[in-house]
N, C-alpha and C positions, 0 to 999 in steps of 0.2 A: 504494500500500500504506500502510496507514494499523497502528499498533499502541498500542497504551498501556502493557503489560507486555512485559520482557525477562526471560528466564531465559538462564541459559547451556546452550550446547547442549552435549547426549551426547554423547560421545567413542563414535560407531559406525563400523565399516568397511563394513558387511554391510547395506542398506536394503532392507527387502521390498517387494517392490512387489505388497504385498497390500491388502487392505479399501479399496476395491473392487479388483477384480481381472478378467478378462474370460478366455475364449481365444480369441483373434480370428485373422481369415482371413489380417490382415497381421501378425501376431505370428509370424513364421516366423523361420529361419535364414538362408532362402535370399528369395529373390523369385520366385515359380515363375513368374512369365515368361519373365525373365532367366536365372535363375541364377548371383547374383550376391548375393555379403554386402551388406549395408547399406552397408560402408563403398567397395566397388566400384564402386558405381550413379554416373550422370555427374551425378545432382543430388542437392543436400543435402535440398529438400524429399522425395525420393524418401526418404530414407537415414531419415526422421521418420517416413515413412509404412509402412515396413518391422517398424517398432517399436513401433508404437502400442499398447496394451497396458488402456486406461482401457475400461469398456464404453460402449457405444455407449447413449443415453439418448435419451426418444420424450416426456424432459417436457416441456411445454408451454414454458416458460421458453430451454429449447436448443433447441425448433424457432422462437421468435420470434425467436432470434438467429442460423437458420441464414438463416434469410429474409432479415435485415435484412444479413448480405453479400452474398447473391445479387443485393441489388438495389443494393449498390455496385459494377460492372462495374470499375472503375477501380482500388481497395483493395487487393486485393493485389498490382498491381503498385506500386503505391505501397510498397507493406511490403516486397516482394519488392529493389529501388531502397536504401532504408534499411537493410535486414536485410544483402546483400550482403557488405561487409567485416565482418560480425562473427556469423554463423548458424553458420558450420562451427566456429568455435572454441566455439561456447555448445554446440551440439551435442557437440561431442567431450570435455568439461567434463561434460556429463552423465550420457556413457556412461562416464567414468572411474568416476567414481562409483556408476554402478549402480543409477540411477534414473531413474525412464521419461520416457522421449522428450517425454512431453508437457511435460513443463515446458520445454523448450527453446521451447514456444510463449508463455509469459510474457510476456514482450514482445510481443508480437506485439498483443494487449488490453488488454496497461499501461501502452504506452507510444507504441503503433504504431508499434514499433522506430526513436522520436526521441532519439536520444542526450541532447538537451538538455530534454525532455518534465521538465516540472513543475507538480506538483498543487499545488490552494491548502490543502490539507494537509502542504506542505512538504517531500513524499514525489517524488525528483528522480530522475534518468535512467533508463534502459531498463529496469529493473528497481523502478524505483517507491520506493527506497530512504527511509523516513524517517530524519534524523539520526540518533534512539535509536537504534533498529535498525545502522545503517551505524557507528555509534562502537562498539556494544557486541561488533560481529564484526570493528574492527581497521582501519575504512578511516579515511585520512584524510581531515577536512573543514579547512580553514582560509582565510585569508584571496588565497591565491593558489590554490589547488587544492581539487577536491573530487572525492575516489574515488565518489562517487557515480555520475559521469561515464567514471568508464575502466571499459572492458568487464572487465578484468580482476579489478580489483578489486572491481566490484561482483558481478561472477557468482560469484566465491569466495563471497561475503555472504551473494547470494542462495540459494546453493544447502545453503550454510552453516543459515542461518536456516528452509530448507526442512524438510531432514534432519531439523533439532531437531526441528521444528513433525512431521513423521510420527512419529517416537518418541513425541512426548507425547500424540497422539492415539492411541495404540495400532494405529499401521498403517494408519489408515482418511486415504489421500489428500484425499479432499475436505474433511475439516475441516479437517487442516493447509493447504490451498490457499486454504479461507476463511480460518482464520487468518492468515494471511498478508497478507489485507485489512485482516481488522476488527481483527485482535488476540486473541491464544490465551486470554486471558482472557472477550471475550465469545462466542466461540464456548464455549468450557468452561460457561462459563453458563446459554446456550442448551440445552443436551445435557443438563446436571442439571435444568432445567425442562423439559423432557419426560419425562426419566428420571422426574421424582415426582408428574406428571401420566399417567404410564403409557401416554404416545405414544412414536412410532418415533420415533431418534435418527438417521435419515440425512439427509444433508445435505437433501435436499427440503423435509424437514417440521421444521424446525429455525428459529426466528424470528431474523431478524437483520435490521441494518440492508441497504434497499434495494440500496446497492450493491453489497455481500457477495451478497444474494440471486444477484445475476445475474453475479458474478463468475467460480465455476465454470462457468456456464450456458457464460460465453463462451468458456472453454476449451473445453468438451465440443463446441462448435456448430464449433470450428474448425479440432480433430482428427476431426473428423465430415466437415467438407468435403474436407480433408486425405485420411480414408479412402476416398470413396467418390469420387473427385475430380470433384467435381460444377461446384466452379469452378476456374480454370484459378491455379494459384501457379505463377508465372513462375520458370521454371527460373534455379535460382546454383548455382555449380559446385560440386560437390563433393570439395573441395580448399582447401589452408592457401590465405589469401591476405593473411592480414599474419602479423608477425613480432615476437616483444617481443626487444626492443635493450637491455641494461641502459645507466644514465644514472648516471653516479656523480655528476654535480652539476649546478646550475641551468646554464641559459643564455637569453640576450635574443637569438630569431633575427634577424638584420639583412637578411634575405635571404627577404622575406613570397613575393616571387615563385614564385623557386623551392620553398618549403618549406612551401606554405598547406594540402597537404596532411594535413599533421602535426598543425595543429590542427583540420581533421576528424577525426582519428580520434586525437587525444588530448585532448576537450573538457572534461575537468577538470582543465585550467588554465584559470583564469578569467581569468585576465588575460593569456593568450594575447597576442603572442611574447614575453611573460615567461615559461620554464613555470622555476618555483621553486616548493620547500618540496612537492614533489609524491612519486609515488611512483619507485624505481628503475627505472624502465625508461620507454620510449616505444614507440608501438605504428608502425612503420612497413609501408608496401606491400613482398613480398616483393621484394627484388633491389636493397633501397634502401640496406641496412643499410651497406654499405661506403662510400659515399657520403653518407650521413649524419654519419660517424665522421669520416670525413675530413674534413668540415664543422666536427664540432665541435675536431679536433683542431686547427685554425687559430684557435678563438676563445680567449679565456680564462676556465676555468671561473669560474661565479658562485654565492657563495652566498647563500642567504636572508639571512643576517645581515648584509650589505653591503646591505640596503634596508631603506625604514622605509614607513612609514603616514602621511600627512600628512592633515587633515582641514582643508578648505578652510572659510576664515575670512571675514565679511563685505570686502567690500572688495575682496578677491583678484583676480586676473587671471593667465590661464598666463603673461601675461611678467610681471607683478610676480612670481609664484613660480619662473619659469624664472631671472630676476637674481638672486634671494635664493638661492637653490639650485646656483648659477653651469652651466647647464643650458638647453639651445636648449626654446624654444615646440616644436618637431617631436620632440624627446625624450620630454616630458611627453606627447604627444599620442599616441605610438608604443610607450610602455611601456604606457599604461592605456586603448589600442584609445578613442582620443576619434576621433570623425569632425567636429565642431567645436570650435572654443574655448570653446564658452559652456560652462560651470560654475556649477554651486550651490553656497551656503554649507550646510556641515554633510555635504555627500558627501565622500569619501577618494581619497585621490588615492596612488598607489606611487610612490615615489622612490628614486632611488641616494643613499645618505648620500655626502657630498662627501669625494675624495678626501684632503682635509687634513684630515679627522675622522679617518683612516688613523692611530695610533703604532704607535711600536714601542717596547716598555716593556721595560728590564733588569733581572730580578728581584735584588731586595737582601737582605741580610739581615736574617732578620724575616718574608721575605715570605711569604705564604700567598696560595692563588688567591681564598679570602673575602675579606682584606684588600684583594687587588687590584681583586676586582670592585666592593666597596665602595668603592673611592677612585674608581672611572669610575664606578660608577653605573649596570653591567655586573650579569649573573649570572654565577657561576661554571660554569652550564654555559657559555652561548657563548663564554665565555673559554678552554672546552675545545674546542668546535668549531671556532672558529677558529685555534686552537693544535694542530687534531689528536690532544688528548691524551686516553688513558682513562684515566688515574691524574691524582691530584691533586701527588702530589709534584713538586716545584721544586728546580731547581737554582738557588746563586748563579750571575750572569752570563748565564743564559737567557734569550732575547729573545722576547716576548710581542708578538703581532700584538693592539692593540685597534680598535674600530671604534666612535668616538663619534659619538651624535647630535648635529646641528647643536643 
């Protein structure tokens, strides 16, 4: 997904799921098979196909890309593999909201449901997210973590960023859908330059760039194959199968064996078994939760501000930076996932600021938290994070946790 313009989006509850609109054979209540809700059926892909709602299209453009998966025999099980831990929740995120099933297929064309899938449009995980976009609906990106990567967070975004994108098109699905590609600005474009050349404005006949063209194409070709199930989408159950854990603070897993897990399905920590400065919670396998906690309840929470950003300097070597740092070679190596020592000058490196950079400062008279952070060379916010505090006021004799850099 690529955009250029951000607006804020509508504060709507209610999304119609009109222009276009269809009334199709599997848009029912029931599954007249079965007889069975959407949410009863034993598979998720069942549960999409219940609901499908987009009309069925015979353009030239969605029959070149029904073909071109028929003659991937392999593809959707591959999707089907990837999609697994995370389809029923994108599903069930959609129907809260009240918009059609087919965008639960998104991923499926943006990213072939690769958590870690990144365009060289800088547009990252399952949902294709660019920065712009991904900061202006609330994810975090930073140097340890990036919500682009958690299901969570970026389905909010996406589906966030969606909604808006139907509102501003007045209802009509497919151009918020290409918007979503190319950018609400050149889709709106597009639409006034037929509008004053006095062509149709549906998405078919709508100039845009290439990719955009066939963007929708390959949503329609693939609720298409979907409806009429022409190719075989390998059955995932239709059922929770992770669970969000709230995380009140970082942690360095020391235990990759057991726990590698976790950063499959929490890939925005980038520097993974660091997961710091990320969002509150962890995505674990259902039954794991209690065992996790207990896990972490043995370590000692960590916070972002107890590490820094080193940027490695000519000359360097992990043990000339592991002595300077008073820090094992296998430390540096296991906080920042190195599978060798070699290193370049000018790449960054995560470290733990050394315990004896740790004070403990007694506020005096006079003091103020500006004053203090000014003396270390601190800001006054992490003087409050690490102090816990949401007011600025000090007492005399209060003792102040600071964390200097080496």
């Amino acid at each position: 997904m690529t955009s250029q313009q951000v607006s804020k989006p509508t504060k709507t509850h209610e999304v119609a799921k009109s222009l276009p609109t269809v009334t199709s054979p599997q848009k029912q209540a029931k599954d007249t098979r079965e007889g069975l809700e959407p949410w009863e059926v034993g598979d998720v892909w069942q549960r999409i196909r219940m609901q499908l709602s987009f009309p069925l299209s015979e353009h030239k453009r969605v029959s070149d890309r029904i073909r071109w998966y028929k003659q991937q025999p392999h593809y959707m099980t591959i999707i089907s593999e990837r999609a697994e831990p995370f389809l029923y929740y994108i599903v069930t995120e959609v129907e809260k909201r009240g918009l059609p099933l087919e965008l639960a297929l998104v991923p499926l064309f943006e990213s072939d449901f690769n958590t870690r899938a990144y365009s060289n449009k800088h547009a990252s995980g399952l949902w294709q997210l660019t920065p712009l976009i991904a900061k202006h609906y609330g994810v975090i990106i930073n140097d340890w973590y990036d919500g682009r990567l958690d299901i969570v967070e970026s389905t909010r975004a996406a589906l966030d960023f969606l909604t808006y994108l139907h509102t501003r098109f007045d209802g009509n699905w497919f151009h918020a859908i290409a918007a979503y590609n190319a950018g609400e600005g050149r889709v709106a474009q597009a639409i006034r330059r037929n509008q004053r050349a006095g062509k149709p404005t549906d998405f078919f006949s709508l100039r845009l760039p290439k990719e955009t063209r066939h963007f929708v194409p390959k949503l329609l070709a693939a609720a298409a194959l979907l409806h009429e199930g022409e190719i075989d989408f390998p059955t995932i159950a239709n059922q929770q199968v992770i669970e969000l854990v709230p995380m009140r603070a970082g942690v360095v897993i020391d235990d990759l064996e057991t726990w590698r897990e976790v950063g499959e399905l929490n890939p925005g920590y980038r520097r993974f078994p660091a997961m710091l400065s990320g969002s509150q919670h962890v995505l674990l396998r259902l039954n794991h939760a209690q065992k996790w906690q207990q896990y972490l309840d043995s370590m000692p929470q960590i916070h972002s501000e107890q590490w820094q950003s080193y940027t490695i300097r000519n000359g360097d070597s992990l043990s000339v930076i592991a002595e300077r740092f008073a820090l094992s070679v296998t430390d540096i190596k296991t906080f920042n996932q190195l599978k060798t020592s070699r290193i370049r000058a000018g790449d960054k490196l995560i470290l733990p600021i050394p315990a004896e950079q740790q004070i403990e400062y007694q506020v005096k008279s006079g003091d103020s938290l500006w004053r203090i952070a000014r003396a270390f060379n601190v800001s006054v916010q992490k003087l409050k994070q690490w102090n816990g505090l949401s007011r600025s006021n000090l007492s005399i004799g209060d003792t102040l946790t600071i964390f200097l850099a080496p």
